[in-house]
N, C-alpha and C positions, 0 to 999 in steps of 0.2 A: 278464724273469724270469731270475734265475743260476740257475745247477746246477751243484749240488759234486759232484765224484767224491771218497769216500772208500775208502782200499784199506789193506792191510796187507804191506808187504812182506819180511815176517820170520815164520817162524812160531815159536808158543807153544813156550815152554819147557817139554817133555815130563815133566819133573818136577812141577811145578805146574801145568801146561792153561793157563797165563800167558802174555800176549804182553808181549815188551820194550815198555819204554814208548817207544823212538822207534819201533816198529813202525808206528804208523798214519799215517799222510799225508792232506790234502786237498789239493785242487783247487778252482778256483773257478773259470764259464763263462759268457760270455753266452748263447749260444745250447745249445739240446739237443744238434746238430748236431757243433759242439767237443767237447762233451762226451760224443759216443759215438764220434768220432775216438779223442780219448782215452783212452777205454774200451777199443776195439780195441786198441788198441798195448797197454796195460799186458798184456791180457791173452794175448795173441798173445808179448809178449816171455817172457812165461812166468816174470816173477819176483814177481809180486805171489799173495799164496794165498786174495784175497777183495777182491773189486771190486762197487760200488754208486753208482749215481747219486742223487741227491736235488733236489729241485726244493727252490721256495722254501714252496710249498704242504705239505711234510715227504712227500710222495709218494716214495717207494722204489722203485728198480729195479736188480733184483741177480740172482746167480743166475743161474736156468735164462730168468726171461726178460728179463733183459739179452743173455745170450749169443742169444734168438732173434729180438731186436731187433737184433742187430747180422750177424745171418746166418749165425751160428754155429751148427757142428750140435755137439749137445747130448751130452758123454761121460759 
């Protein structure tokens, strides 16, 4: 099964609530495992403003409980 991490790492243009259009990025994973590595870093490096994993199943994981999935305590 892959999993994409999709993140943003631009925020919306305050004018319009619009994100640049290269703002989003994926990722693609085999395992969960990569892909909450991944998840870690992006979020932890502190420049992305919206991070999500998704399975092949369109399963969601973002948020509050991605970050408690990853051991994150929750600000």
């Amino acid at each position: 099964m892959a999993y994409r991490i999709s993140y943003d790492d631009k925020l919306p243009n305050s004018a319009t609530n619009r994100r640049p259009e290269d703002a989003s990025r994926m990722e693609t994973f085999d395992t969960e495992q990569e892909a909450l590595i991944r998840a870690r870093e992006l979020i932890e490096d502190g420049d992305c403003y919206a991070v999500a994993i998704c399975d092949d199943s369109g399963e969601v994981l973002g948020g509050i409980r991605l970050q408690l999935k990853l051991g994150l305590a929750a600000e």
